[in-house]
C-alpha positions in Angstrom: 72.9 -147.8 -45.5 75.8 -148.2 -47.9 73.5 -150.8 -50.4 70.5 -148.6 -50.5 70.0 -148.1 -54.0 67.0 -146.2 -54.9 66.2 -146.3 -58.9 63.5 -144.8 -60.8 62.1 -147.2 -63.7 60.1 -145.3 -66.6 58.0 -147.7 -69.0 56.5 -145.7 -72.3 54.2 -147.4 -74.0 54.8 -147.3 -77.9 52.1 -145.6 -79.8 49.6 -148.1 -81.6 50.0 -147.2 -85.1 48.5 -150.3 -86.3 45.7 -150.2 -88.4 42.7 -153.1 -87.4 42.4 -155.7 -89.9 39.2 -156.4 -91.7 37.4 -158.9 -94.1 34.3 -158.7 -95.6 32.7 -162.4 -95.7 29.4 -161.0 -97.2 28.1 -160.2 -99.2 31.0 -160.5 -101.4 30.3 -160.3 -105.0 27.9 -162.1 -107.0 24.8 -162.3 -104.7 21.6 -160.8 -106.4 19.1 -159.2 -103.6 15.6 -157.6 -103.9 14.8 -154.0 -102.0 13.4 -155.1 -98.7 15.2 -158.3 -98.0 16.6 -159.0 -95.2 20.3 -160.3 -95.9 23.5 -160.2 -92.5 26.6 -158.9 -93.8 29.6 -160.8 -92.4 33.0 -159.5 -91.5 36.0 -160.8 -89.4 38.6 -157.9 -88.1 41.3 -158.2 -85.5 43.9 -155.7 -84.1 47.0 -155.9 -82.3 45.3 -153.8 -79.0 41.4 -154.2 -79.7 38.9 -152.9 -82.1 36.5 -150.4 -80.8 33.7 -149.6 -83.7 32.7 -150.8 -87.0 30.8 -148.7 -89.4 28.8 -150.2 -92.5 28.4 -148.6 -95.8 27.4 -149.2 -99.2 28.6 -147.8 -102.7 25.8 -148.3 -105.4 28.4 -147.2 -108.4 30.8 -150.0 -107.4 34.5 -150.1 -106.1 35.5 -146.5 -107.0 32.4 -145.1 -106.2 30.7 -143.2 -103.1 30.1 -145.0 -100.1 27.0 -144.1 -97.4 26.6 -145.2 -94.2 24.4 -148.2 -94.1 25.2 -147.8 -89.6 27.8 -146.5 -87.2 29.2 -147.4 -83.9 28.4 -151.0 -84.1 30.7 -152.5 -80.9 34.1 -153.3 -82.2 33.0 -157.0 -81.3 30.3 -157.1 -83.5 31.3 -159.1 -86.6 27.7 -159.2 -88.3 24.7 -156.8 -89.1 21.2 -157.9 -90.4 20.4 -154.8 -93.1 17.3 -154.5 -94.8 17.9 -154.0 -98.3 17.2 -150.6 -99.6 16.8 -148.9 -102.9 17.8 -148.1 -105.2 18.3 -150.7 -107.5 21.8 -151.2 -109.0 24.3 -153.7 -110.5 27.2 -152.8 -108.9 26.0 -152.8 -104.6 29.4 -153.1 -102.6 30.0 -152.9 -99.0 32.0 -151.7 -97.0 33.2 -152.5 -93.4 35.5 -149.3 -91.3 37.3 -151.0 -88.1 38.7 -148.1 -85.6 40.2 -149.0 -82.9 41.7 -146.5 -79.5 44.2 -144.9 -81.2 41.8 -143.7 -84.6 43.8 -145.9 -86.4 41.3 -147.2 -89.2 41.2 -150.3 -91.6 38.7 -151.4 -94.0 37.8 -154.3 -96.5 35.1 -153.6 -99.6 32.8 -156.8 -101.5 35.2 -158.5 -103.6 32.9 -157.7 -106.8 29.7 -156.0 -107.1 26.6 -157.6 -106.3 23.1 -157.0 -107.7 20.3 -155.3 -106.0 16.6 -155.5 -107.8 13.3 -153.6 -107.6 
């Protein structure tokens, strides 16, 4: 068989080093709240393979400050989470939103400005 021509083809797949995008809707600054409200923090986020978990946290000393885990492992299709507001009070609340998608690659998006939360 003189036109037999046997060739092995090798496809790599490039490593996803693309971080998810993410944007907080809300709260986004400005919004005052009361400990024990109910109030659904918005966020959009999109990556170039798919987005497997969100995480949720708040900083009550503002942009710079320490955030905590308000919840993990939210599905990476989740784009909203109804949180009951808890203490304590502060004038400088901001949230936080953590995208991860397959490859660990992480983004995130704080609150624009602070927000207020009240007794």
């Amino acid at each position: 068989m003189e036109n037999d021509k046997s060739a092995n083809l090798t496809i790599e797949a490039l490593p996803d080093t693309q971080a998810p995008l993410v944007k907080v809707i809300s709260p986004n600054g400005g919004e005052i709240f009361k400990v024990g409200d109910w109030v659904t923090i918005m966020w959009k986020s999109l990556d170039n393979v798919g987005i497997v978990e969100h995480r949720v946290r708040i900083s009550r000393q503002g942009q710079n400050g320490t955030f905590a885990p308000i919840v993990k492992g939210l599905d990476g299709d989740d784009m909203s989470y109804d949180w009951q507001v808890t203490g304590p009070a502060t004038s400088k609340a901001v949230i936080q939103v953590v995208a991860f998608d397959a490859a660990g690659n992480r983004g995130s998006d704080n609150s624009d400005t602070p927000f207020i939360i009240q007794p």
